[in-house]
Structures are given as structure tokens and as C-alpha cells.
N, C-alpha and C positions, 0 to 999 in steps of 0.2 A: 895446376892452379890456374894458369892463364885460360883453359878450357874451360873452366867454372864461371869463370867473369864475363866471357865470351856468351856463354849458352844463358848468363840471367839479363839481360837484353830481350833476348828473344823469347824468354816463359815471360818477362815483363809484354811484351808485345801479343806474345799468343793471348795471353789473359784480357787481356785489352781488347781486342777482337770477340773473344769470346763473351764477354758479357757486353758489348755494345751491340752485339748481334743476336737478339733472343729471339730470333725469328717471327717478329713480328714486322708485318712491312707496314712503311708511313703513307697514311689514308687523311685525304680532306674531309673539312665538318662536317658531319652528319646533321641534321637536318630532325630532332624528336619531338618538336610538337613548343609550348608554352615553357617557359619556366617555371618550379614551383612556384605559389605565391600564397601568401592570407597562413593564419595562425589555427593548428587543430586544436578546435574546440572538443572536449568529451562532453556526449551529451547527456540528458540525466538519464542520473539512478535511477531503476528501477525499484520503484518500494516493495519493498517484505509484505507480502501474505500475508496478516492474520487471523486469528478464530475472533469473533466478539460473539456474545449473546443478543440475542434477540427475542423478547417476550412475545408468545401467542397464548390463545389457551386451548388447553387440551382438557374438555368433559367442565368448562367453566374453571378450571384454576390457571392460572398464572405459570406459565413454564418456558424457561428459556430452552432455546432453540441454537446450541453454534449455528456459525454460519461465516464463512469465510472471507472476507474483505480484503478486495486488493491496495485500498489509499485509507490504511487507519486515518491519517492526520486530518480526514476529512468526517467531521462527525456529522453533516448534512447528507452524506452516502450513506451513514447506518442508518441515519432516521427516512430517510428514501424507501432502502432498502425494507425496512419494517413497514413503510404506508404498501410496498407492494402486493406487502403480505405473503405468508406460505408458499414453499418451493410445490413442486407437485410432489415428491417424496414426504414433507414436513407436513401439507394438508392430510395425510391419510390420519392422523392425528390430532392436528393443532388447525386451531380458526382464528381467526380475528373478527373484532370490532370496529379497526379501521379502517372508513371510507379507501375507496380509490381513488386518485387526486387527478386533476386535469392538468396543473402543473405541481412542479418539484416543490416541497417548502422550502421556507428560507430560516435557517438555522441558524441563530447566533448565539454563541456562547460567551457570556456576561461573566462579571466580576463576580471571582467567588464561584459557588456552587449553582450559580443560576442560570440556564437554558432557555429561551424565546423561541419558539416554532411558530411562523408565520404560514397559514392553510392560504389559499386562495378563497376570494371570496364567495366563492358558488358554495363553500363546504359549510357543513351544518356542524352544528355544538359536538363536539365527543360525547361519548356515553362514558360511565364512571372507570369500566372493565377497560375500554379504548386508553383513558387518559393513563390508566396504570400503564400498559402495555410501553407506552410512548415513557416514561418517567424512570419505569426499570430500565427499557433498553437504554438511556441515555445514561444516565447511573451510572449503567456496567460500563458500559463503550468508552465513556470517557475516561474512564480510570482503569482499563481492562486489558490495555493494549497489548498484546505479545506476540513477536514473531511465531511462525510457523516453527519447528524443529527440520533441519534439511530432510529425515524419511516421512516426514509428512506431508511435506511441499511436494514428495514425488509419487507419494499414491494416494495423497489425496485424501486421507485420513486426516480427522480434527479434531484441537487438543483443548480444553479449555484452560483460560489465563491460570497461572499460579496466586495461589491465594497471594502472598507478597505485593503480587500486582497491581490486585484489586482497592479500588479506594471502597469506606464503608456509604453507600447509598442515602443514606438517613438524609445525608446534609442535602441532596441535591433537590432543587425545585424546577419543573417545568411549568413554565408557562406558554398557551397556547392561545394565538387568535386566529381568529376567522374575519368574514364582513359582518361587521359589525356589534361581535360577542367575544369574549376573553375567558379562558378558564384557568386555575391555576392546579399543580397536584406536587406533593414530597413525594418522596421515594421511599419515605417509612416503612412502608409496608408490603416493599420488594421481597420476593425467596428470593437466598442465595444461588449463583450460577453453578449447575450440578461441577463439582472438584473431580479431575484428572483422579 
């Protein structure tokens, strides 16, 4: 027994040694640069892809067009987008009556169902085909919106809005100025955007 008492001493001591000694030796400051500082910011979302319609005509009728938009919220990029006119794929087909613009219009969207496209003043009056074109696309675009589905966002394949989606056209009116002339048109007399 006296051997027992003896020897825990010494496993109290070896033990001691042994984890005060992890074999690391002691080293002056290092020397790494700045301290962190300032708060990460996450920066923006990326918005969702989606299809809208775009009206051109094809043989003189009225025919939407998908067409893929990367900033729905921005209904002054679909109406852009439409003054550009036809992709080169969409022209084998579809034309337009809308001028090319020297600058962007300016889109605002009013109380209610009502739409303002402001032309630059160099642009001339629409023709009746043009003001549809402009009336339907906005129609749809605004009430149309729908993410891309994730296999379409990766081959690029395009879907159009679910009916659900869709608001009904009838209500919406554009109006359009130029220098010095104003026109107005409903959307009465939109076709529907062709259904998924």
C-alpha cells in the first residue's frame, strides 16, 4: 500500500509534464498584416430570368414573341426591348412598325391599368399596327411575370407565363407621346400569349 501512495506523486507529476509539453515551442508575435475591420455586406440578388411576350407581326398579324428578360421589375426594359425590335432568329418571321429610337423611352406606369411611354422628340406619330404592338406587349409584361423553371434557365429554353399569371389585357391603356403629339390605345384587342 505505501508503494501505491508513493508511485501517485509521480503519475500526478509525469501527467503534468506531459500535457504542459505538447510540443510546441513558444514563439514571439507574428507580424500578419491589418486587423479585420468594417461589416460584410451581401450584395445584391441576382434576379430571376424571365420569358415575357413581346408583340411583332408576322405576315401583318399581331404575334407574340417570348423573349427572355433578365430585370422583370423593370417594365421600361421590355418596352426597350420591343422598340429594338426582332432578334435576328425572331426577324426570319416577325417585323415591326416601331421606329428605332435615338434615346431609351421613359416608361411610367400610372395608377391603375394605365402606362405613359414618353418617345424622344425626333420620333414621329406610331402607325395603328406599332401602337398595338407597344399596348399588347405592355399588357402582357406587366401582369406576365414568371421565373424561368431551373432546366430552362440552363439550356435556354423558353416557357411562357402560366395562364394564372396572366392579368386580362382589356383594362390596360397606353399612352404615348412624342414632340409634340400624343396618342392613346387599350389593349382590347390583344391575342392571347401562345400557352405552355
Amino acid at each position: 500500500m505505501r508503494g501505491a501512495r508513493a508511485r501517485t506523486p509521480l503519475v500526478a507529476l509525469a501527467a503534468a509534464l506531459t500535457l504542459s509539453a505538447c510540443g510546441v515551442p513558444p514563439s514571439d508575435v507574428i507580424e500578419a498584416g491589418e486587423p479585420a475591420s468594417g461589416v460584410l455586406v451581401p450584395g445584391p440578388t441576382p434576379s430571376v430570368p424571365v420569358v415575357v411576350s413581346l408583340y411583332f407581326l408576322d405576315d401583318g398579324e399581331l404575334t407574340a414573341y417570348p423573349r427572355r428578360i433578365d430585370d422583370p421589375a423593370d417594365l421600361g426594359t421590355v418596352v426597350g426591348r420591343l422598340f429594338d425590335g426582332p432578334t435576328a432568329i425572331e426577324a426570319e418571321t416577325a417585323t415591326t412598325e416601331l421606329p428605332r429610337l435615338t434615346d431609351a423611352p421613359k416608361v411610367t406606369a400610372g395608377s391603375g391599368n394605365g402606362v405613359t411611354v414618353g418617345l424622344p422628340d425626333d420620333a414621329a406619330p406610331l402607325s395603328r399596327p406599332a401602337m398595338l404592338q407597344l399596348a399588347c406587349t405592355v399588357a402582357h409584361a406587366s401582369g406576365a411575370f414568371t421565373a424561368l423553371p431551373a432546366d430552362a434557365q440552363r439550356d435556354g429554353a423558353f416557357t411562357a407565363p402560366p395562364v394564372g399569371a396572366q392579368r386580362p389585357p382589356a383594362h390596360t391603356n397606353v399612352r404615348v407621346y412624342g414632340g409634340g403629339w400624343t396618342m392613346a390605345q387599350s389593349a382590347d384587342a390583344c391575342p392571347a400569349p401562345p400557352q405552355p
